[in-house]
N, C-alpha and C positions, 0 to 999 in steps of 0.2 A: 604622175605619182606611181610609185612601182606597190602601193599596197590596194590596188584596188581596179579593175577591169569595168568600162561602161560603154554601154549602148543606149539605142533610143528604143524605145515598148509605143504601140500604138496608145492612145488615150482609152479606148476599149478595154485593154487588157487593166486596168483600173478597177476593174471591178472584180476580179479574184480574188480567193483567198489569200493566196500568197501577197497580192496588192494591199491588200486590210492590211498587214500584219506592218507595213512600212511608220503608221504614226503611231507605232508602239516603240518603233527604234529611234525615230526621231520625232519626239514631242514638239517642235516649234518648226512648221513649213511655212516659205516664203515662195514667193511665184517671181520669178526673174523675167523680166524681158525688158522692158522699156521705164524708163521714169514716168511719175503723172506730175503733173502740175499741181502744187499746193494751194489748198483754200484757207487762207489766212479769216480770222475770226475774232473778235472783240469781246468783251464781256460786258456788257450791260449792268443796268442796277439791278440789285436783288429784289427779288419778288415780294419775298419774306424774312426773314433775318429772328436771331434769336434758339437758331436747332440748338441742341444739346445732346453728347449722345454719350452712353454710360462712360465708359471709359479717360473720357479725355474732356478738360476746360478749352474749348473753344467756340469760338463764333462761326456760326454755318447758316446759308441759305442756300436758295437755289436763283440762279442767275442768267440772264439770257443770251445768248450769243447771237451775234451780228455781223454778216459780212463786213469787211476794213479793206482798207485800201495796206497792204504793206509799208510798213515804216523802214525808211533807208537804212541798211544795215551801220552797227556803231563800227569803228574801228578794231576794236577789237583789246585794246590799249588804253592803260594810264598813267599820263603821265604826273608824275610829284615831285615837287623841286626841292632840293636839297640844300644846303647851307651853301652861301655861295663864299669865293674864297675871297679874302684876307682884300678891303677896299673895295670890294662892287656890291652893291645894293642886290637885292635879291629880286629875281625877274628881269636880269641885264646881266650875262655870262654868268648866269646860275649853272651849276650842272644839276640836268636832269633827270631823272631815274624811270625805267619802261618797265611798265608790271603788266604781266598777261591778266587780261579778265577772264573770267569764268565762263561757261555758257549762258548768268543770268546776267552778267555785264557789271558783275563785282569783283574787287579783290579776292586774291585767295585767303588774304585773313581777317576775312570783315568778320567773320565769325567769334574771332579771339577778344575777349575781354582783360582786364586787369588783372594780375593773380592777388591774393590775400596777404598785405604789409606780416613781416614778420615770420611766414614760415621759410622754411630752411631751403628747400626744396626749391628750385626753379622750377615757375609752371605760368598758366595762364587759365582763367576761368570761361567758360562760355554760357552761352545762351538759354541753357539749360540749367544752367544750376550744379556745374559739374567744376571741376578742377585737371585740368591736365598738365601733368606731368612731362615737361622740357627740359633737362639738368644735363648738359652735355658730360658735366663728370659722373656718373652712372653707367655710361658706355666704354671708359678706359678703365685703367688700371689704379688709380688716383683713390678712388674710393672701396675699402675690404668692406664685406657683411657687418662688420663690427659699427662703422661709421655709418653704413646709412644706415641700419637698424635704427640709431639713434636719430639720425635725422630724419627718419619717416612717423618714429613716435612723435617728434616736435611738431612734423607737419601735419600728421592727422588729428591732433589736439587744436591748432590753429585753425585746420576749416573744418573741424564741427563744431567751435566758438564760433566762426562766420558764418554757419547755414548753409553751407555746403554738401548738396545731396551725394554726390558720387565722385569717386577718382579714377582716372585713367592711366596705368603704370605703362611707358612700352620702355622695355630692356633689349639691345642688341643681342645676339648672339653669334657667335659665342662670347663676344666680351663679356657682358653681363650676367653670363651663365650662373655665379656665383651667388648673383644678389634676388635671382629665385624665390632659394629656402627664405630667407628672410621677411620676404615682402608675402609669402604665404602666410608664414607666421605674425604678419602683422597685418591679419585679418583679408587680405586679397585672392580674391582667386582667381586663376587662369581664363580666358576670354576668345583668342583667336592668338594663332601663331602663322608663322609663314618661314619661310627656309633664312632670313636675316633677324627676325626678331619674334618675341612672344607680348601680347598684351594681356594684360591684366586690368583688375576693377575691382573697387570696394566701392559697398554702398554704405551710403550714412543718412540718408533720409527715413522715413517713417515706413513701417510696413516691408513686404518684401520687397526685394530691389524692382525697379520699372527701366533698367537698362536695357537697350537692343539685344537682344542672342547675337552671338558670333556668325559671322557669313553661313548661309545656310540651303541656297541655292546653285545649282548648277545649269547652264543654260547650252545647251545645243540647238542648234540648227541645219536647215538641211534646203535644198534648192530644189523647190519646183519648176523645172526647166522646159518651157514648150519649143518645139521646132514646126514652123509651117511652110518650110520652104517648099515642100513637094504638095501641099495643100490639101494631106490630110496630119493631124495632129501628132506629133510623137514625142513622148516622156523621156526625160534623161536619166537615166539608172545607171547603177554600178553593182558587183560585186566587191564584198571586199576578200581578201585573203588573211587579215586580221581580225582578230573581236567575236563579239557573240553572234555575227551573223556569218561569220566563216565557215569554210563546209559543207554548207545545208542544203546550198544551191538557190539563193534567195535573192533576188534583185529588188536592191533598194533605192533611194534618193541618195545622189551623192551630199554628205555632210559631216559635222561632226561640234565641237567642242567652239563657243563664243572666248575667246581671248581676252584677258584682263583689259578694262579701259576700248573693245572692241562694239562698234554697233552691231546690231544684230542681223542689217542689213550687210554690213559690210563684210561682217564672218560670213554670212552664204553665199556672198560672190566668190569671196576668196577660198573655201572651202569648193566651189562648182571647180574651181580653177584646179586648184591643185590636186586633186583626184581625177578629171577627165581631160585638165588641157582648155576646156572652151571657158570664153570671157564670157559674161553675161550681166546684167543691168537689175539691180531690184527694181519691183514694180508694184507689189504691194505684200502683205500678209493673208495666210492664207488659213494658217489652225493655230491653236494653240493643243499641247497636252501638258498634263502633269503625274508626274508619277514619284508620288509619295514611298516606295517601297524600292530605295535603290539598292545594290548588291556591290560588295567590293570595299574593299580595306582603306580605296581612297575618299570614298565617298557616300561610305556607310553610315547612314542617321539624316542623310541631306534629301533634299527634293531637285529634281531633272526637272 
């Protein structure tokens, strides 16, 4: 990487000031060298059952954990058979359809519920008691402000006749740039945006709304990197030539910024690489920080 100069610091030098000041710049350190062997674990019966806790209707206890032997990993795949064509029974030159599973070994749409007979709006309801909003014609040109304004009144009369707590509007942009103003004025407010689209939400259940806040963290990491080859210990640090810690003369942990859909393991390997050149293996966690108080236009009101 051309923005950023590293060498190895004895483990010693760890304990200076200048060394403090490194989990102030990167709040999540990870320790690189070797994989461990996982200990896979079961859950037992509960102890006690019945918790309660203010906020939230659910059932809680506390439960025990039991070494397991690992269960042979699933494939990964499901398969569902489709109509089969014209003369063969089904399950004999069926064609059939491969849907990736999730990481808990579900569909990606097991979540999706039925939407509400009647309203205008293409959508689907889930698990919560929500409505979401799917209308492929809301992202061309097919639909002015004019028309859906009308078809958002029909469909938010329709799911607060069904008991429908919340709606989730997402409009392209720019196509749907237009249909905005409208869906403001029909009671929505803004939610989270991204550089292709903006989401929206109206609540219609009781009290204030109980929807999630919009994305609100930000997650760096940074690679604890030991070297023992000479058999005594030494640190992998960097300067950088960009950012708040340029200038100053401050060697730090090479790291930076976890990637959309990125493990956090796998951003500090890739992160050790790309600023100093060496490979290196996660091995375990090593701090966590948090710092409620970030600075900057991109990421002003969030937590690091």
């Amino acid at each position: 990487s051309d923005t950023a100069r590293s060498t190895m610091l004895p483990s010693s030098s760890l304990t200076s000031p200048t060394a403090r000041l490194l989990p102030l710049l990167f709040p999540c350190a990870l320790a690189l060298r070797a994989p461990l062997p996982a200990r896979p674990w079961n859950v037992g019966k509960p102890s006690f059952s019945g918790m309660k806790g203010p906020g939230r209707r659910v059932s809680a206890g506390f439960r025990a954990l039991v070494p397991c032997v690992p269960a042979a990993p699933h494939r990964g795949m499901l398969q569902r058979h489709m109509s089969s064509p014209a003369g063969e029974t089904a399950g004999k030159g069926a064609a059939v359809q491969k849907e990736e599973l999730d990481k808990a070994g579900r569909s990606p749409s097991w979540w999706k519920l039925p939407g509400v007979e009647g309203v205008p709006l293409e959508h689907h309801t889930d698990r919560y008691g929500s409505a979401v909003v799917e209308d492929p014609r809301l992202n061309g040109s097919d639909t002015s402000p004019e028309i859906f304004s009308s078809m958002l009144a029909t469909s938010m009369d329709g799911w607060r006749a069904a008991g429908v707590r919340a709606i989730w509007l997402r409009l392209a942009t720019p196509a749907a740039a237009e249909l905005l103003a409208p869906a403001i004025r029909g009671g929505f407010t803004p939610h989270h945006a991204a550089s292709d689209h903006v989401t929206l939400t109206a609540w219609l259940g009781k009290g204030p709304s109980r929807l999630p806040p919009g994305p609100s963290h930000f997650i760096g990491v940074a690679g604890f990197v030991v070297d023992f080859v000479e058999g005594r210990p030494k640190v992998l640090v960097i300067q950088e030539k960009s950012g708040p810690a340029a200038g100053i003369g401050l060697w730090k942990l090479p790291g930076g910024l976890v990637d959309p859909k990125e493990d956090i393991s796998v951003a500090a390997a890739r992160e050790v690489w790309e600023e100093t050149g060496i490979k290196a293996k996660f091995q375990r966690l090593c701090t966590i920080q948090e710092n409620h108080e970030v600075r900057g236009p991109g990421r002003e009101g969030s937590t690091d």
